[in-house]
C-alpha positions as a printed Julia matrix, in Angstrom:
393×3 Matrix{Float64}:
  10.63  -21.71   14.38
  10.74  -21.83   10.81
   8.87  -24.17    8.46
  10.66  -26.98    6.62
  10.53  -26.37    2.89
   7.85  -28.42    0.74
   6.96  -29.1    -2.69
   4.88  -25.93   -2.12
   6.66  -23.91    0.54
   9.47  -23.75   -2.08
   7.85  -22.32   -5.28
   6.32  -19.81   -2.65
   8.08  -16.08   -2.56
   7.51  -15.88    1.12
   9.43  -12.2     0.6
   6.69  -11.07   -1.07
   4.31  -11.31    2.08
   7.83  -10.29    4.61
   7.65   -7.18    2.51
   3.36   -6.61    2.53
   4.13   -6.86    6.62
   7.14   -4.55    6.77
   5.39   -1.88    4.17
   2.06   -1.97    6.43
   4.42   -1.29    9.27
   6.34    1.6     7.96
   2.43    3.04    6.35
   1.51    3.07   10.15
   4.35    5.09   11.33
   3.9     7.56    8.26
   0.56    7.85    9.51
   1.31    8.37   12.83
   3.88   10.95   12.11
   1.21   12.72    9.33
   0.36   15.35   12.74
   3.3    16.78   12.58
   4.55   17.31    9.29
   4.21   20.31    6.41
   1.39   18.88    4.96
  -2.22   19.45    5.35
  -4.07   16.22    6.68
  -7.29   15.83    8.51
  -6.36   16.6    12.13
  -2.86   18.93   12.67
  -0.99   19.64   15.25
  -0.19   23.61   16.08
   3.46   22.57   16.41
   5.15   21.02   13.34
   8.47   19.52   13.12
  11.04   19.29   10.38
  12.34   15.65   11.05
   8.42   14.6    10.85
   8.29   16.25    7.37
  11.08   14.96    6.29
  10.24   11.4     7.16
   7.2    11.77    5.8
   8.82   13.1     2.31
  11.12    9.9     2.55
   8.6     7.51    3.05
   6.01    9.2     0.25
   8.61    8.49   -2.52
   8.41    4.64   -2.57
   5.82    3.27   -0.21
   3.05    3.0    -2.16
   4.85    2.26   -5.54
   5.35   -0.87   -3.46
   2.75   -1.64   -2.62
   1.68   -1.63   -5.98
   4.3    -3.3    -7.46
   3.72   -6.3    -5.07
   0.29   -6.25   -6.08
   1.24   -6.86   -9.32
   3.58   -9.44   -8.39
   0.72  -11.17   -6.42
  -1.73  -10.73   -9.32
   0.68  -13.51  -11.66
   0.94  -15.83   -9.05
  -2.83  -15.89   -8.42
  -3.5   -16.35  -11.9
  -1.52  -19.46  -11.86
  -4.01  -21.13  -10.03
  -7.53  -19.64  -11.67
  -8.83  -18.14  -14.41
  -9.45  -14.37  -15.08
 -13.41  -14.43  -14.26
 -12.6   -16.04  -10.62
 -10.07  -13.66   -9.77
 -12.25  -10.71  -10.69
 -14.8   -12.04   -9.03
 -12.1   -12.5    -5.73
 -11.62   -8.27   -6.31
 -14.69   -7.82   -5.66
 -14.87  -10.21   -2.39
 -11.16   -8.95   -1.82
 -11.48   -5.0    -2.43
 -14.88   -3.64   -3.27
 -16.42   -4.72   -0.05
 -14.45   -3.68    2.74
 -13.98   -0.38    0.45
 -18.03    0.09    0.72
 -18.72   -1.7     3.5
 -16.06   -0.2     5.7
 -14.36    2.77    3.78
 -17.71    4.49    2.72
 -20.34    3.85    5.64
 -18.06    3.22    9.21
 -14.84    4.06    9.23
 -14.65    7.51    7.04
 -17.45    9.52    8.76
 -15.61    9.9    11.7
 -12.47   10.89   10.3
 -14.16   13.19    7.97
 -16.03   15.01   10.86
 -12.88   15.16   13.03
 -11.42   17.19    9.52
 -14.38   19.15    9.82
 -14.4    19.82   13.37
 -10.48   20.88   13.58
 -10.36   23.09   10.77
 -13.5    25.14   11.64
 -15.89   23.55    8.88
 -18.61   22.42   11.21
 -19.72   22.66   15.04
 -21.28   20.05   16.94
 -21.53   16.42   17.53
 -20.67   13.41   15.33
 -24.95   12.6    15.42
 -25.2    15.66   13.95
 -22.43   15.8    11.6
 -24.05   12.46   10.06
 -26.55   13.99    7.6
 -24.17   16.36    6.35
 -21.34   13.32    5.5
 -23.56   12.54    2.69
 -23.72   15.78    1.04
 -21.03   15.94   -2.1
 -17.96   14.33   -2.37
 -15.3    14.59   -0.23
 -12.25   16.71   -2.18
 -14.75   18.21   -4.62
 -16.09   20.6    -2.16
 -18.38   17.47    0.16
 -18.15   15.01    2.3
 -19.07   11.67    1.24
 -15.64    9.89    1.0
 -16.5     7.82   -2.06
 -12.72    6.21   -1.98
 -12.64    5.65    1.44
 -10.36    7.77    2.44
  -7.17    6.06    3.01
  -8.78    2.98    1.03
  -8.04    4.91   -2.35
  -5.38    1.98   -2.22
  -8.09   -0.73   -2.62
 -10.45    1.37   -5.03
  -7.67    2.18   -7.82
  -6.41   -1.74   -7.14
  -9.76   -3.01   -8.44
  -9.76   -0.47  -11.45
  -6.18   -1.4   -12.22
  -7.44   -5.24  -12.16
 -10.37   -4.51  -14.56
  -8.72   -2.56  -16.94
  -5.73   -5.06  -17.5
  -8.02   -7.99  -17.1
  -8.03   -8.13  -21.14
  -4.55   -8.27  -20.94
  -4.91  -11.16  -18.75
  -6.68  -13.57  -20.57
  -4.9   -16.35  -22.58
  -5.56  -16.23  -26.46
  -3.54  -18.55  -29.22
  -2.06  -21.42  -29.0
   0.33  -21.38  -26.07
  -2.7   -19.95  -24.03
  -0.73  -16.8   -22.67
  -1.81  -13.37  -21.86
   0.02  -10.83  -23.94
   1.55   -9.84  -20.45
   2.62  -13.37  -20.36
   4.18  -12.81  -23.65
   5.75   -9.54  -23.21
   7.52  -11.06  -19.93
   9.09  -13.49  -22.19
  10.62  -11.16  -23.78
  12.94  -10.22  -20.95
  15.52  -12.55  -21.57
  17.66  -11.0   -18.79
  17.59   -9.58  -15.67
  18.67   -5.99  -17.62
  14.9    -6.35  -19.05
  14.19   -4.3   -15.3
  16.11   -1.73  -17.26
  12.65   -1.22  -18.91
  10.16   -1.57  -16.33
  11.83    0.93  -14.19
  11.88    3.54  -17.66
   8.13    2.18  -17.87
   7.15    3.69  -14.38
   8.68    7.17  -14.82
   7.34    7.6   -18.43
   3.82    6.54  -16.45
   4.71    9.03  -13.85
   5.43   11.95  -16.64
   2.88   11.2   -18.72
   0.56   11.49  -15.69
   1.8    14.82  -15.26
   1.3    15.84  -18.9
  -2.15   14.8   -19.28
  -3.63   16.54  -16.09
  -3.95   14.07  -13.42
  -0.83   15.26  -11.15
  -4.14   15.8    -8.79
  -4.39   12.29   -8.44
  -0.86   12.67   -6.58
  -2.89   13.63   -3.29
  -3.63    9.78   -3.05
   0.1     8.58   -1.91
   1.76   11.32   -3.46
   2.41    9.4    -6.91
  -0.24    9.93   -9.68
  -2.49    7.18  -11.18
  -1.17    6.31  -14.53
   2.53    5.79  -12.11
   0.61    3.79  -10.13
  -0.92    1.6   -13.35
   2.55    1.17  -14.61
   3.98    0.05  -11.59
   0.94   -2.53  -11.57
   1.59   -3.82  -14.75
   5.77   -3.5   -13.9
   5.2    -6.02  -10.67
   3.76   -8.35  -12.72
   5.44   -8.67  -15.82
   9.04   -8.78  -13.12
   7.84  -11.64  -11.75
   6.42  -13.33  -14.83
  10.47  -13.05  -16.17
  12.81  -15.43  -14.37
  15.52  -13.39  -15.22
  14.54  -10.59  -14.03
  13.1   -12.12  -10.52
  16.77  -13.26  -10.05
  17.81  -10.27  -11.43
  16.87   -8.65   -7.53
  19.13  -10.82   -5.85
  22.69   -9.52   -7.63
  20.96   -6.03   -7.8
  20.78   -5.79   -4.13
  23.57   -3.8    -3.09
  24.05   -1.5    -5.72
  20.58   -1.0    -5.49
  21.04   -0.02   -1.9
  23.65    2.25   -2.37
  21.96    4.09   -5.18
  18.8     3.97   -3.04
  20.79    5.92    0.28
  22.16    8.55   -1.9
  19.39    9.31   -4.08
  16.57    9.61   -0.88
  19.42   12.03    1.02
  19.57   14.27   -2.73
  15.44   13.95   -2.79
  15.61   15.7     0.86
  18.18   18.49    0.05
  16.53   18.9    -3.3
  13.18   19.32   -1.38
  14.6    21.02    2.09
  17.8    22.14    1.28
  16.91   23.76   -2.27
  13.01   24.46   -1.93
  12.39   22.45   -4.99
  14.93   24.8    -6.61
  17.6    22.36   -6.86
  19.14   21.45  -10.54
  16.77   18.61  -11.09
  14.08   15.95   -9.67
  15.32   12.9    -8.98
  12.19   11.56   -7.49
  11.53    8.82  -10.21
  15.08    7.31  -10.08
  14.95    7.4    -6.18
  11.95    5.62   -6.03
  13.33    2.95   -8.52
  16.09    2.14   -6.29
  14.33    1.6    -3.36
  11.88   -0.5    -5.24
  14.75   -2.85   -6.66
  17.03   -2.63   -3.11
  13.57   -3.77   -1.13
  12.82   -6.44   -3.79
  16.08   -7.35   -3.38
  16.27   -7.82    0.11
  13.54   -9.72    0.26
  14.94  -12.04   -2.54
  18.0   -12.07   -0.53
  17.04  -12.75    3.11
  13.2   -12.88    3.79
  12.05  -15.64    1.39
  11.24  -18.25    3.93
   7.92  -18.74    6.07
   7.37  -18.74   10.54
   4.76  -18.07   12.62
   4.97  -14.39   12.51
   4.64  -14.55    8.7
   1.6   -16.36    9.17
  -0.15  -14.51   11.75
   0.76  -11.19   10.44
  -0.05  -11.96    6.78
  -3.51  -12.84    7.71
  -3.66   -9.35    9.55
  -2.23   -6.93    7.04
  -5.49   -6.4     5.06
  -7.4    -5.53    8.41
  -4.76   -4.1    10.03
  -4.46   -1.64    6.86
  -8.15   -1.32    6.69
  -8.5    -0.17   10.79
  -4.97    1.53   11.22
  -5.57    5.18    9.89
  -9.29    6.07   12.0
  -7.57    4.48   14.57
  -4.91    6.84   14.51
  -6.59    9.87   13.94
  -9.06    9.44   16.86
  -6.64    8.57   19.68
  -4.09   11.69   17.95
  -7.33   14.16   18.13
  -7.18   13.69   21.99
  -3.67   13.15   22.47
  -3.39   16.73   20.83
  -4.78   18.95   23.58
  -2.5    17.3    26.03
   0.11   20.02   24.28
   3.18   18.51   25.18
   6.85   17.53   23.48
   6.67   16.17   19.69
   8.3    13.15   20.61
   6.41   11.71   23.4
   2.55   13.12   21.84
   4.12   10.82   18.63
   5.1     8.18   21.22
   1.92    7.57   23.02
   0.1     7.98   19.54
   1.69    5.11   18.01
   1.43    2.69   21.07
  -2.12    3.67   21.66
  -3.23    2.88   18.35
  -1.28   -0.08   17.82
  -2.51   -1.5    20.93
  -5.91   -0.41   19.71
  -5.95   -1.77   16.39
  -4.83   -5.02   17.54
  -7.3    -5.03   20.3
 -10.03   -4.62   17.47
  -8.32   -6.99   15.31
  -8.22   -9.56   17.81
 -11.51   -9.26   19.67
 -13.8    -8.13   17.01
 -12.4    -9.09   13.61
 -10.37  -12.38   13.33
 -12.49  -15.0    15.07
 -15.78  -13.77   13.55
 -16.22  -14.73    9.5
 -19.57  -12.32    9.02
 -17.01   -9.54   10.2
 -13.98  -11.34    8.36
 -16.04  -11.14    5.15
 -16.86   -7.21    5.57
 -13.1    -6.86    5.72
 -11.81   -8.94    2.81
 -10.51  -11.89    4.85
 -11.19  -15.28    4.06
 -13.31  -17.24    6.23
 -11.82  -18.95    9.21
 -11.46  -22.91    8.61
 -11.6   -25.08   11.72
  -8.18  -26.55    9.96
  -5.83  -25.13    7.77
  -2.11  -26.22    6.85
   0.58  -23.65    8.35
   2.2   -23.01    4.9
  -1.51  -22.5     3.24
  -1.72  -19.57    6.07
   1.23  -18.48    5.44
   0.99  -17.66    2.02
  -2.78  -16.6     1.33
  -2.57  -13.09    1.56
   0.15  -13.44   -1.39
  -2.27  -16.08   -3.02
  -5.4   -13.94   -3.12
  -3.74  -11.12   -4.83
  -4.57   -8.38   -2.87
């Protein structure tokens, strides 16, 4: 049953967290599915599949610009409520320690020895794979995963929220940030018009100074990342172009649908021979049709919403060990694509949420290690509901 609008529940883009949930969901499939692609990963099956690569192609192109972009999004609204020095300090509670805590020391040794163990780079047990884990850095030639692995995500997040934090503080006399400022600026919802040309000239200008290797982190590099950072906040700091998402929706859509079917021809069809990349522009429509789907249907609040916002962040954190471990045995049982995929996904989910639920969410020592807030005797439904948004992660 939904909850009524307040004086709070209606200022709140409840879409924002709908779309957190429904990205986390569709990172867990990708995940899932990473066995069977074209792709090297850390445990492979010896039969690939074609559909599984090109889901996984199809997801890579806007996933984590999402992700990113809701960040950003999240980062203005937290900002409305504290000042630059708390919610750095909140990174660090927020990112840095379940990124160390968990990432570095737990729940990367494993996967990293599995790697090891599957391609031939080591014999014998995890015990004895432990001293070697700390011996260089994992893709320079180690094994120390200094990023966490999959928790890249949280690492860059924090550097992305340091660098811009100068941007962030007020200065003059209206007391805005020059983001702030630049935002106003956008007197229509056209003004996306330059967010989205913001992101690709990140995305080339990635490429042309050297750090395409950053790509191997989501498959975008890091200065397309930054800008679509900065681009989710400084779209929602504009009314216009907020609103802007709503009448954008089904063209958006439409562009979105043709543009991901060209991406797989162009990658599939053509070998990457085709007339030209359309990568950028794909992943700007999906951006804009998601954002405006959300804006469309999803901006209200149940109980889902506020159960599975408060699980995203450890749900994200557990999902991809998880996932690796149970595929590593369901492997060797050699059978169809389909079902190893099926009883992948249902074993981990089940497993995840078993964690979750047994190990994580009623305890606020282990809460802490993974980001989370600490569990309050009693909390207001909306206040639930909307603290993953609030916190900025």
């Amino acid at each position: 049953m939904a909850v009524k609008n307040t004086s709070l529940a209606s200022s709140r883009l409840y879409y924002l967290d709908w779309l957190r949930v429904i990205a986390i969901g569709f990172v867990f499939l990708y995940h899932s599915d990473r066995f069977f692609d074209n792709g090297p990963w850390h445990v492979k099956s010896t039969e690939l599949s074609i559909a599984s690569s090109m889901f996984s192609n199809f997801v890579e192109i806007w996933i984590m610009p999402l992700f990113f972009v809701v960040s950003g999004a999240a980062v203005y609204y937290s900002l409305r409520s504290r000042t630059v020095k708390a919610f750095l300090r909140e990174r660090v509670f927020r990112l840095v320690v379940p990124l160390v805590f968990q990432g570095m020391f737990v729940l990367a040794p494993p996967v990293v020895y599995l790697e090891r163990l599957t391609h031939g780079q080591f014999a014998g047990s995890f015990f004895d794979f432990i001293p070697f884990y700390f011996q260089g850095l994992y893709g320079l030639g180690g094994n120390f995963a200094f990023h966490g692995l999959h928790l890249w995500y949280l690492m860059q997040l924090f550097l992305f929220s340091v660098i811009a934090a100068p941007l962030l503080m007020p200065f003059g006399k209206g007391g805005q940030n020059v983001l702030d400022r630049v935002a106003g600026r956008l007197k229509s919802g056209w003004g996306l018009t330059w967010l989205l040309l913001f992101f690709i000239f990140g995305e080339l200008a990635g490429k042309a100074a050297g750090l395409e290797f950053t790509a191997q982190m989501g498959s975008w590099n890091i200065l397309a990342y930054f800008s679509l950072f900065l681009g989710g906040y400084l779209a929602f700091a504009s009314a216009p172009v907020r609103d802007f998402f709503v009448k954008s929706f089904w063209p958006a859509s439409g562009s979105a649908v043709v543009l991901a079917l060209y991406q797989l021809w162009f990658v599939f069809g053509s070998g990457g021979k085709g007339p030209v990349d359309l990568r950028g522009l794909a992943c700007a429509a999906w951006l804009m049709a998601w954002l405006g789907l959300g804006a469309r249907y999803l901006n209200r609040t149940d109980r889902f919403l506020v159960y599975a916002g408060e699980a995203v962040m450890p749900f994200y954190i557990l999902h991809q060990p998880v996932i690796i471990s149970i595929g590593y045995f369901v492997l060797k049982l050699k059978t169809a694509i389909p079902l190893e995929y099926g009883l992948i996904t249902i074993c981990a989910f089940t497993g995840i949420m078993a964690v979750y639920e047994l190990g994580v969410r009623r305890f606020n020592p282990v809460r802490f290690l993974f980001g989370m807030n600490p569990m309050k005797k009693t909390a207001a439904t909306v206040g639930s509901a909307s603290a993953s948004l609030k916190s900025g992660a």
